[in-house]
TORKOL-4160 file (C-alpha; in steps of 0.2 Angstrom, whole numbers, padded with zeros to 4 digits, m for minus):
343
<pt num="1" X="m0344" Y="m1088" Z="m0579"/>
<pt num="2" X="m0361" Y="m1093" Z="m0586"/>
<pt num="3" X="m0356" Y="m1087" Z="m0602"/>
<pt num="4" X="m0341" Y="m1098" Z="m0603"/>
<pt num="5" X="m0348" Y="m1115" Z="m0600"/>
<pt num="6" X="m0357" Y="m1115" Z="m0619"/>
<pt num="7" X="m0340" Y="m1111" Z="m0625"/>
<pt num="8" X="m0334" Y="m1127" Z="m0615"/>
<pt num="9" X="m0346" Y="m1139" Z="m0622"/>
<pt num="10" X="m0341" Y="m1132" Z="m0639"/>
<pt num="11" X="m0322" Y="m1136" Z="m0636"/>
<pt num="12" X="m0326" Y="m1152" Z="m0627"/>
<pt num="13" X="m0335" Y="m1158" Z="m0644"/>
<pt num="14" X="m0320" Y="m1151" Z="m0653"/>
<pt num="15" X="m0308" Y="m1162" Z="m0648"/>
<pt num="16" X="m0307" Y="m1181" Z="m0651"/>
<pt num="17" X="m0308" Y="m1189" Z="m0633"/>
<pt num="18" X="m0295" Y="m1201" Z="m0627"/>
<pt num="19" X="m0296" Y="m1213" Z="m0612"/>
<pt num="20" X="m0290" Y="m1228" Z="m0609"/>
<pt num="21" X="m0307" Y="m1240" Z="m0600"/>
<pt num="22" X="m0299" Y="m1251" Z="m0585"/>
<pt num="23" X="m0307" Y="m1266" Z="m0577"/>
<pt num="24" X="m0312" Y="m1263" Z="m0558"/>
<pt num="25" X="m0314" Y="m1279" Z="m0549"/>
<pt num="26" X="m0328" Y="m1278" Z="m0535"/>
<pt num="27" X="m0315" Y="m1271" Z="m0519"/>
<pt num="28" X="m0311" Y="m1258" Z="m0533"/>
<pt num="29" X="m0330" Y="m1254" Z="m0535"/>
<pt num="30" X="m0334" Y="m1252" Z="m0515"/>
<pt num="31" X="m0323" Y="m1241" Z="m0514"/>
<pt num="32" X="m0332" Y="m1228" Z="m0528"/>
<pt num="33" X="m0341" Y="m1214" Z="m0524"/>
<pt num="34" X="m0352" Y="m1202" Z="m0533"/>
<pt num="35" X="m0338" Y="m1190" Z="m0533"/>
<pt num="36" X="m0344" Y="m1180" Z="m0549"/>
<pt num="37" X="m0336" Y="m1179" Z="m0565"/>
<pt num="38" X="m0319" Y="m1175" Z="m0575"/>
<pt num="39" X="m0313" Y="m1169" Z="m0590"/>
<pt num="40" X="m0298" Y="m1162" Z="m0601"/>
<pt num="41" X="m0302" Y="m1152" Z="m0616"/>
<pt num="42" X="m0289" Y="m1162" Z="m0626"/>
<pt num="43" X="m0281" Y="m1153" Z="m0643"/>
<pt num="44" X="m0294" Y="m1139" Z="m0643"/>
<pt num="45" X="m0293" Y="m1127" Z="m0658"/>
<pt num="46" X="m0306" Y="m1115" Z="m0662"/>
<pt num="47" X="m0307" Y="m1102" Z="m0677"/>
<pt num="48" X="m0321" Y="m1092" Z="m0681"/>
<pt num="49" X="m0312" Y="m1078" Z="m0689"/>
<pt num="50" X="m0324" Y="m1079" Z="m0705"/>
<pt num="51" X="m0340" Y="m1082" Z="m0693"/>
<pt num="52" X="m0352" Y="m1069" Z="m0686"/>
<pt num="53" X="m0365" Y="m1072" Z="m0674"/>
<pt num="54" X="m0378" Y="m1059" Z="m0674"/>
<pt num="55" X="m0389" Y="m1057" Z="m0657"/>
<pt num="56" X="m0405" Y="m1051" Z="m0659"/>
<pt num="57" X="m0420" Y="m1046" Z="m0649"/>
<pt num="58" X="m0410" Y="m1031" Z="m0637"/>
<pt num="59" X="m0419" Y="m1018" Z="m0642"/>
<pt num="60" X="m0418" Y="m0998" Z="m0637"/>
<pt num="61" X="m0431" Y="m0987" Z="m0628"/>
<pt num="62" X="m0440" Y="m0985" Z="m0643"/>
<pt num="63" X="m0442" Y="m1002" Z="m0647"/>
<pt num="64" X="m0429" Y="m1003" Z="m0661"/>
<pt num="65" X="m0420" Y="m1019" Z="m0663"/>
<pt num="66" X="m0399" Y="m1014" Z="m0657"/>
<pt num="67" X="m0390" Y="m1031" Z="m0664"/>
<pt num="68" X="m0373" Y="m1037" Z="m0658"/>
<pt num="69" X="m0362" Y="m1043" Z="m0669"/>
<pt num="70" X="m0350" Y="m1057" Z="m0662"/>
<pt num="71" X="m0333" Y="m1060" Z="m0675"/>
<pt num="72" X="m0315" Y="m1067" Z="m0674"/>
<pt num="73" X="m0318" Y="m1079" Z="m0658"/>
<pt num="74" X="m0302" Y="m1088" Z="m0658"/>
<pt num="75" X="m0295" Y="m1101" Z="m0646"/>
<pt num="76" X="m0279" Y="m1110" Z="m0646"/>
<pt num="77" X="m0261" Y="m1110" Z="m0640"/>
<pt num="78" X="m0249" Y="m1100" Z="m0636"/>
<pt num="79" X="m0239" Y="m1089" Z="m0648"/>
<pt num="80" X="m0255" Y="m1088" Z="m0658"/>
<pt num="81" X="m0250" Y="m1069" Z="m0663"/>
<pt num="82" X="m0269" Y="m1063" Z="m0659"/>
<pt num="83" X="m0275" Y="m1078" Z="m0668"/>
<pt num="84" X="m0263" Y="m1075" Z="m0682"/>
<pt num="85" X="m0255" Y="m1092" Z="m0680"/>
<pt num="86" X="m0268" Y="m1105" Z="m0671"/>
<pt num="87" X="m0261" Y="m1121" Z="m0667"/>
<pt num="88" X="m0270" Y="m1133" Z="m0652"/>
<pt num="89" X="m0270" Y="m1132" Z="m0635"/>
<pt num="90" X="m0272" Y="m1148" Z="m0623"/>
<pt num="91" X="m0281" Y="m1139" Z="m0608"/>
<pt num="92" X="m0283" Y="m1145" Z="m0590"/>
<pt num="93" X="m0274" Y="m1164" Z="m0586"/>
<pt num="94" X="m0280" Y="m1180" Z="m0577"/>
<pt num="95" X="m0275" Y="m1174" Z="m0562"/>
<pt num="96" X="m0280" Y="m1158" Z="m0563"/>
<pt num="97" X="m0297" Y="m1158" Z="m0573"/>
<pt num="98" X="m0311" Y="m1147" Z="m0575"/>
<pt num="99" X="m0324" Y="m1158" Z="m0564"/>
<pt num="100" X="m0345" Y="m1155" Z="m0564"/>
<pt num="101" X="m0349" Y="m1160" Z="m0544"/>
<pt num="102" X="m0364" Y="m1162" Z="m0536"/>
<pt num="103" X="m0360" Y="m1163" Z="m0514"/>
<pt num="104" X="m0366" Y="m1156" Z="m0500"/>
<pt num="105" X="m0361" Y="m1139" Z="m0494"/>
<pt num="106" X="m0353" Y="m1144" Z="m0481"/>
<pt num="107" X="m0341" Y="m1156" Z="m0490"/>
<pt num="108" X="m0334" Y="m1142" Z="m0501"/>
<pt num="109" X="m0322" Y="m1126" Z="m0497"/>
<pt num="110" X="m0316" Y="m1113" Z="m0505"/>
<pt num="111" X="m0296" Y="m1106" Z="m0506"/>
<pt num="112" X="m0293" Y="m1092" Z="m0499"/>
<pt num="113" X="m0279" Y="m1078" Z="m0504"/>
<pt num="114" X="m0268" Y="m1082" Z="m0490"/>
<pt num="115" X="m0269" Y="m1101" Z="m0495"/>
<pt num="116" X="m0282" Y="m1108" Z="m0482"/>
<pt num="117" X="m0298" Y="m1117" Z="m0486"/>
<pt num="118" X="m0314" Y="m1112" Z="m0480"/>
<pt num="119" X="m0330" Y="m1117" Z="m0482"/>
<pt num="120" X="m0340" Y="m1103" Z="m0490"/>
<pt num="121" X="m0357" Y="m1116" Z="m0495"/>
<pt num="122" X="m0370" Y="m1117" Z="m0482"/>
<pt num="123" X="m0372" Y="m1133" Z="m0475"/>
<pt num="124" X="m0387" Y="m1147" Z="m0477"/>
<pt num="125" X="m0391" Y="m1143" Z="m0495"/>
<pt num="126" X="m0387" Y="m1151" Z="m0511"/>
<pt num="127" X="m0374" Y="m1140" Z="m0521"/>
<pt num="128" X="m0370" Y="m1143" Z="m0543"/>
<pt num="129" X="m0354" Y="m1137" Z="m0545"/>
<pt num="130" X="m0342" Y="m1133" Z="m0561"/>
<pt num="131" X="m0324" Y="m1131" Z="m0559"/>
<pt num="132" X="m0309" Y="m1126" Z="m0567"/>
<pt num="133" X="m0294" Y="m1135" Z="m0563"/>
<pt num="134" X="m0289" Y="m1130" Z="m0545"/>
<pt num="135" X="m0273" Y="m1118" Z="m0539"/>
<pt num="136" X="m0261" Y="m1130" Z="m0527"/>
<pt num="137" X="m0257" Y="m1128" Z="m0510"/>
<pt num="138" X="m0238" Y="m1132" Z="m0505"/>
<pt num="139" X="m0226" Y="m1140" Z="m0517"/>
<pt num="140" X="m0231" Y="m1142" Z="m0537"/>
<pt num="141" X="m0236" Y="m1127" Z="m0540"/>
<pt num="142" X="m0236" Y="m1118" Z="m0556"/>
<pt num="143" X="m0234" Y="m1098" Z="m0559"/>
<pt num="144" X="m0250" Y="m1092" Z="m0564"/>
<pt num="145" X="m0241" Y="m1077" Z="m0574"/>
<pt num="146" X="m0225" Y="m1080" Z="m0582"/>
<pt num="147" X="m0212" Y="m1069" Z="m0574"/>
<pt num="148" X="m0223" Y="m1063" Z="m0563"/>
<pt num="149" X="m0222" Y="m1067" Z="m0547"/>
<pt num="150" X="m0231" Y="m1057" Z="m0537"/>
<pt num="151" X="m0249" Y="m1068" Z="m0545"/>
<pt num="152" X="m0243" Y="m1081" Z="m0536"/>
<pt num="153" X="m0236" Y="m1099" Z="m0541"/>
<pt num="154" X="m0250" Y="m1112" Z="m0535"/>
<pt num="155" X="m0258" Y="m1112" Z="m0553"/>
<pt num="156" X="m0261" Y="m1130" Z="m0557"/>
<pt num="157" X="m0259" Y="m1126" Z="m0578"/>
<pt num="158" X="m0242" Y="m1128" Z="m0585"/>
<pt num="159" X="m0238" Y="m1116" Z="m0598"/>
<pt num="160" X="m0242" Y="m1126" Z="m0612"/>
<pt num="161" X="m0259" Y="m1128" Z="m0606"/>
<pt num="162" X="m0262" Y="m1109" Z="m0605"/>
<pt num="163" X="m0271" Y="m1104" Z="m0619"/>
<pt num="164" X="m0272" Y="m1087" Z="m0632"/>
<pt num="165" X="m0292" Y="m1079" Z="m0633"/>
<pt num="166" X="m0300" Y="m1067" Z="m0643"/>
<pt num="167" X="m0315" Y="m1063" Z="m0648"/>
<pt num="168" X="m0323" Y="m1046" Z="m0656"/>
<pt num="169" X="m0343" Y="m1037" Z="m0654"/>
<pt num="170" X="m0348" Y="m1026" Z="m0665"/>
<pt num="171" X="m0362" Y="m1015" Z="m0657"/>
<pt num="172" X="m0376" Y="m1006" Z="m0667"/>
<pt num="173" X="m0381" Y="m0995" Z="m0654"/>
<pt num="174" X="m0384" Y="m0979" Z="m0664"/>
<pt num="175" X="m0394" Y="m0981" Z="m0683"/>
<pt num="176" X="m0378" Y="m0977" Z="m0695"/>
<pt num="177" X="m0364" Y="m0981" Z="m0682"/>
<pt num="178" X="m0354" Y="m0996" Z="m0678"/>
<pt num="179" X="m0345" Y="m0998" Z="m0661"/>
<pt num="180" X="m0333" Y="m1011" Z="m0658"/>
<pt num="181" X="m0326" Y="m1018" Z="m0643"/>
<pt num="182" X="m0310" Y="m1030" Z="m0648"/>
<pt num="183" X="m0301" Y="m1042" Z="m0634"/>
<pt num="184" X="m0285" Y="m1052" Z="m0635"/>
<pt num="185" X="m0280" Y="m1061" Z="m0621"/>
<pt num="186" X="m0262" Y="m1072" Z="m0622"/>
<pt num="187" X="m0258" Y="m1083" Z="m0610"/>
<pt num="188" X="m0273" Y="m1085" Z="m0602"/>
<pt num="189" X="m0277" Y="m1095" Z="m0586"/>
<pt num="190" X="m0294" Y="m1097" Z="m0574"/>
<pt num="191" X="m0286" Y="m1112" Z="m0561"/>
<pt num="192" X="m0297" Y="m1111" Z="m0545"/>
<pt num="193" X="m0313" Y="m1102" Z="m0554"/>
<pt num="194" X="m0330" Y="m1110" Z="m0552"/>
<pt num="195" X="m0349" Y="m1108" Z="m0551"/>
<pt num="196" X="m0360" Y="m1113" Z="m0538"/>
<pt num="197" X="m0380" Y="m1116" Z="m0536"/>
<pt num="198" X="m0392" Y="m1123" Z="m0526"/>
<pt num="199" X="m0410" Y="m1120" Z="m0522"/>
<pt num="200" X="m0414" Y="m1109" Z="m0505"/>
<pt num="201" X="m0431" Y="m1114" Z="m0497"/>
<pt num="202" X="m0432" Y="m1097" Z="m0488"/>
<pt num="203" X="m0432" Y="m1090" Z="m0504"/>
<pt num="204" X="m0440" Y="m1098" Z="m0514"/>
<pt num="205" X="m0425" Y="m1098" Z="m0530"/>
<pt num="206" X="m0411" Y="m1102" Z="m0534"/>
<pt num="207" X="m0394" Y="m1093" Z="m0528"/>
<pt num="208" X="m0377" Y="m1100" Z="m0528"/>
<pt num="209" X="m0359" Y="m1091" Z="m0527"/>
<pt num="210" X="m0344" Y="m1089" Z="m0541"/>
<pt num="211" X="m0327" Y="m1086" Z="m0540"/>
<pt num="212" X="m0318" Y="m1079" Z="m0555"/>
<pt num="213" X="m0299" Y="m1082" Z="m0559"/>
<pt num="214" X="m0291" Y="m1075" Z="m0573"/>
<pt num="215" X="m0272" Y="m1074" Z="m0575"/>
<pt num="216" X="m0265" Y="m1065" Z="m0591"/>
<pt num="217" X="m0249" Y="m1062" Z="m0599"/>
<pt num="218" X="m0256" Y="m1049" Z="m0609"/>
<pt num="219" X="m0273" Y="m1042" Z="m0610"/>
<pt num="220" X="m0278" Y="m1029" Z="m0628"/>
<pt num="221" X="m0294" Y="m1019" Z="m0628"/>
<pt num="222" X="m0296" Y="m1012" Z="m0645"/>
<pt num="223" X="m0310" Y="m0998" Z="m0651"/>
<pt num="224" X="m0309" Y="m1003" Z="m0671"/>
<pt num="225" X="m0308" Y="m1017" Z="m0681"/>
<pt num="226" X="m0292" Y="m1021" Z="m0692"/>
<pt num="227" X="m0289" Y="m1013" Z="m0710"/>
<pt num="228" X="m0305" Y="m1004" Z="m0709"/>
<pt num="229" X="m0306" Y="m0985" Z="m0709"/>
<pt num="230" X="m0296" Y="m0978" Z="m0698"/>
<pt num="231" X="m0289" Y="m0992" Z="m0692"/>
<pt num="232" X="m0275" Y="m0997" Z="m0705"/>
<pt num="233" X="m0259" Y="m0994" Z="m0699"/>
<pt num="234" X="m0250" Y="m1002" Z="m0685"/>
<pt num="235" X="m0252" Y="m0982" Z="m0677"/>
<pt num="236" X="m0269" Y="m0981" Z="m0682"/>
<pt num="237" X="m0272" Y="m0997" Z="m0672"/>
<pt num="238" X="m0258" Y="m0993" Z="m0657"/>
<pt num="239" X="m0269" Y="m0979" Z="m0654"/>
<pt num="240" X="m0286" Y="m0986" Z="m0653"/>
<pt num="241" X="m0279" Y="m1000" Z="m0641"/>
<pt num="242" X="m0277" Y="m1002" Z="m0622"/>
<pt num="243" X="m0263" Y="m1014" Z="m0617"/>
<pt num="244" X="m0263" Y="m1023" Z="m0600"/>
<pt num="245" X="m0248" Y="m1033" Z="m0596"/>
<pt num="246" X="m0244" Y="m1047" Z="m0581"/>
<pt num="247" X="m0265" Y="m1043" Z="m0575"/>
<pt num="248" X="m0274" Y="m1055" Z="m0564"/>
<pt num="249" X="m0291" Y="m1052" Z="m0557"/>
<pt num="250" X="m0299" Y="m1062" Z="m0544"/>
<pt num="251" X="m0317" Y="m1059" Z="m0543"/>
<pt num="252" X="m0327" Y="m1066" Z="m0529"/>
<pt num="253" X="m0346" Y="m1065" Z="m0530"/>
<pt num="254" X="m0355" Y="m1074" Z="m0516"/>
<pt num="255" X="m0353" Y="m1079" Z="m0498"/>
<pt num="256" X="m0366" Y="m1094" Z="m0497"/>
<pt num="257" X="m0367" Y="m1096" Z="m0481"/>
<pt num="258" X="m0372" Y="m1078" Z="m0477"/>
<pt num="259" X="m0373" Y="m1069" Z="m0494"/>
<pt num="260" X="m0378" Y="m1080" Z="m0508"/>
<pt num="261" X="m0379" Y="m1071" Z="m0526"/>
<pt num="262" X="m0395" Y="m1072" Z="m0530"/>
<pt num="263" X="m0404" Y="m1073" Z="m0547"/>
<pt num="264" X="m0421" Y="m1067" Z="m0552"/>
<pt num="265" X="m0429" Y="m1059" Z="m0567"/>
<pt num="266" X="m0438" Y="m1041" Z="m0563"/>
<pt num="267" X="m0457" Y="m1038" Z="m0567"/>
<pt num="268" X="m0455" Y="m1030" Z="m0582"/>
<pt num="269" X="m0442" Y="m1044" Z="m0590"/>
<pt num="270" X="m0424" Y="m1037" Z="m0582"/>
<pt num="271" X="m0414" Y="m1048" Z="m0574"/>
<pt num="272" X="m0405" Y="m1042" Z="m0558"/>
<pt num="273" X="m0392" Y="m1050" Z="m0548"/>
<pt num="274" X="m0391" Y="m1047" Z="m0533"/>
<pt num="275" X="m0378" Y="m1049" Z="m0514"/>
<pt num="276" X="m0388" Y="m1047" Z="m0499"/>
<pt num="277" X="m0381" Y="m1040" Z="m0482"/>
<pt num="278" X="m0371" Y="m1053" Z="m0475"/>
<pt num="279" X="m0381" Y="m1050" Z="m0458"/>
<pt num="280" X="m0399" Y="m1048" Z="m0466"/>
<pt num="281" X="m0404" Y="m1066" Z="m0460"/>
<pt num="282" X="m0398" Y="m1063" Z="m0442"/>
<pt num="283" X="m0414" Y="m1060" Z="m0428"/>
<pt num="284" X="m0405" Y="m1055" Z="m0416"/>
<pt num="285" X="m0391" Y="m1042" Z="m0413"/>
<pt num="286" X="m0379" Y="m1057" Z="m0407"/>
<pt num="287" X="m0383" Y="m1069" Z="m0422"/>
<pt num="288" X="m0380" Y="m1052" Z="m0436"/>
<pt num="289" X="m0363" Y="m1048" Z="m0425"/>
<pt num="290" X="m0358" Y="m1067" Z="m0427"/>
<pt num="291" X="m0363" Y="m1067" Z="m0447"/>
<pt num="292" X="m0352" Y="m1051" Z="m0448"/>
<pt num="293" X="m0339" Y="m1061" Z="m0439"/>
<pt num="294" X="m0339" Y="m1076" Z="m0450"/>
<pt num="295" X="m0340" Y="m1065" Z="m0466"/>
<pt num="296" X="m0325" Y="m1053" Z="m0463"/>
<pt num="297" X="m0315" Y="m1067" Z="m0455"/>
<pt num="298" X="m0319" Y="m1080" Z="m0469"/>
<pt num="299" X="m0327" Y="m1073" Z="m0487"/>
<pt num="300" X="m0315" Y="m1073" Z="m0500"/>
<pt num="301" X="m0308" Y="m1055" Z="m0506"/>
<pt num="302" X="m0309" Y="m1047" Z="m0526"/>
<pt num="303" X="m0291" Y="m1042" Z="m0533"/>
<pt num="304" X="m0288" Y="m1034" Z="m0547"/>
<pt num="305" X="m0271" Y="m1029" Z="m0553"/>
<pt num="306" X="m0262" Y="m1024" Z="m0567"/>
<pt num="307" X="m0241" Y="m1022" Z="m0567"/>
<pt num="308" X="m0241" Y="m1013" Z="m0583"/>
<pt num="309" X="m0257" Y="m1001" Z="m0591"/>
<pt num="310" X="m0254" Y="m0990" Z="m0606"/>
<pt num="311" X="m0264" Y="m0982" Z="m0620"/>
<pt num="312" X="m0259" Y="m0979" Z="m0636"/>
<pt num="313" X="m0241" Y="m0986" Z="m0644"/>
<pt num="314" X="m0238" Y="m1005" Z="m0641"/>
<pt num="315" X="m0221" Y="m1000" Z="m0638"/>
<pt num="316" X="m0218" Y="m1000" Z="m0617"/>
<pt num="317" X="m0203" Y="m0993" Z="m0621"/>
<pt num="318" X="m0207" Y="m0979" Z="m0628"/>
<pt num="319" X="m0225" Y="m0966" Z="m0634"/>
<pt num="320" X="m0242" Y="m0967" Z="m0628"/>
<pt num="321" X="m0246" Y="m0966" Z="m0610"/>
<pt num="322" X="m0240" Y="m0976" Z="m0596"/>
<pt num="323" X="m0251" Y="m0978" Z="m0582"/>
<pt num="324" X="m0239" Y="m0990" Z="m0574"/>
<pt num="325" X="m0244" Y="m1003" Z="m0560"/>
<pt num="326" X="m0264" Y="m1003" Z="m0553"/>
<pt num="327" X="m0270" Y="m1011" Z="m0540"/>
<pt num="328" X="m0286" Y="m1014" Z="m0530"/>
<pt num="329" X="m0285" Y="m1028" Z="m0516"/>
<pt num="330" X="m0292" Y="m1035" Z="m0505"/>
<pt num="331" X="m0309" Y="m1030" Z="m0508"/>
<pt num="332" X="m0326" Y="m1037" Z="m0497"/>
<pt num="333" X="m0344" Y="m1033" Z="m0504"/>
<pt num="334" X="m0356" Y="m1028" Z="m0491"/>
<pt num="335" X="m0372" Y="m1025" Z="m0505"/>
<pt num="336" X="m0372" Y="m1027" Z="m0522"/>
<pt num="337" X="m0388" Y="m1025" Z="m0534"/>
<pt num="338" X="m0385" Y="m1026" Z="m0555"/>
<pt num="339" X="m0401" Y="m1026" Z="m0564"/>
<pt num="340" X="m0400" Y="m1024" Z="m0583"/>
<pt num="341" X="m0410" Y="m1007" Z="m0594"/>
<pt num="342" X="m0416" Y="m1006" Z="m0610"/>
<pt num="343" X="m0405" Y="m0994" Z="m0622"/>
């Protein structure tokens, strides 16, 4: 999520903003608070097919610069055709906006999978939050995947503001040779996703918690780029490509109260992140069973799942390898450490 919210500014500036200003008389003013702030990323289109961004400075165990090429970032509506045929998308409404919040823990709460809200932030601290616009509870809700039930239907985004996403790295890994990793999402959704931070006293950092939605229609992970060698033919392509259909993940990383995800940088310049045991700040063998308690009864669960998975031919129907339906549910995070390497 942190890597989306440059990616957000950009499509913010990209399209024109439209609002109508209304006069509040001074009952109308009492009753504002400092509730945060909303927005719509209205008639967003973005083509950088003929671009390339090249990010420097990763360099291997022996010092030698590795560059990653990013090409063919694409965003716009549906249909598109993997970018083939970009018109704009209008995403998020007034009702339903993205929003940048800063509250107190203890105001805000988190959905759950079996559609209760909890509140995950600890409370007496100050919290910034970004959101995506939110799933529903009840009536009004929207499927998250069309014709696919089982992702649930309490997205907030109607169809049209669903959007298709691609985007292409070229890594220079090995002197000589050129990996690429190629994504093409259609249909895509993040309703209910949001990051999380505050500053911890006892630590002495910042931590925070995130919550990761993505809801697809269609998901392609390709090993080549188009028309190059190898990688000509609608074959040659078919069978350098993964196809996920009807996917949705929901990633949850972070239990605030009890397990913040915490952010540091290592002595020697890696960055780790890091999910404590949920019962590491408990004195006593009562307050670590209660923080267990809490946690199992209350953190949100990861989901992954994928109704259809196949390598190789494009055509369900027929050739390549179907891996049929994959899931992994209902997943809860006990300790976690990632902490980046040199090549």
């Amino acid at each position: 999520m942190l890597r989306l919210l440059p990616l957000l500014g950009i499509a913010l500036l990209a399209g024109p903003a439209r609002a109508e200003l209304q006069a509040l008389d001074d009952q109308e003013l009492s009753g504002v608070q400092g509730a945060g702030i909303g927005f719509v990323l209205d008639s967003v289109l973005m083509d950088a097919g003929n671009a390339t961004i090249t990010i420097n400075d990763i360099t291997n165990g022996s010092g030698q610069n590795v560059p990653i090429a990013v090409k063919e970032f694409y965003l716009g509506a549906t249909g598109s055709n993997k970018g083939a045929n970009l018109n704009p998308v209008t995403i998020g409404r007034l009702s339903q906006p993205f929003a940048l919040n800063l509250a107190k823990g203890e105001t805000m709460r988190t959905l759950r999978d079996d559609g209760q809200w909890v509140q995950t932030t600890p409370s007496n601290v100050t919290v910034l939050e970004f959101t995506f616009p939110e799933r529903l509870t009840g009536t009004g809700g929207q499927p998250c995947i069309a014709g696919f039930a089982a992702a649930g239907n309490n997205c907030s985004s109607r169809t049209s503001e669903k959007v298709d996403l691609g985007i292409r790295y070229d890594f220079q890994v090995a002197a000589g040779r050129t990996d690429i990793l190629n994504l093409d999402f259609a249909e895509l959704a993040m309703d209910g996703s949001y990051l999380r931070l505050w500053g911890d006293s006892g630590r002495s950092q910042m931590v925070g918690e995130a919550r990761i939605n993505l809801f697809a229609k269609g998901l392609q992970f390709m090993s080549c780029a188009a028309n190059t060698s190898g990688c000509t033919t609608a074959t040659e392509q078919r069978d350098r490509t993964l196809f996920l259909s009807d996917a949705y993940a929901n990633i949850a990383l972070g239990y605030g109260k009890s397990q913040p995800l915490l952010f540091d940088v290592s002595s020697n310049g890696q960055f780790v992140l890091e999910l404590p045991n949920p019962t590491a700040s408990g004195a006593t063998q009562a307050q670590k069973d209660a923080l267990a308690a809490d946690f199992y009864a209350n953190a949100p669960r990861t989901n992954i799942v994928i109704n259809s998975l196949k390598a190789g031919s494009g055509d369900f129907a027929s050739g390549g390898y179907n891996f049929g339906y994959n899931a992994i549910q209902g997943i809860g995070i006990n300790y976690l450490k990632v902490t980046s390497h040199d090549l």
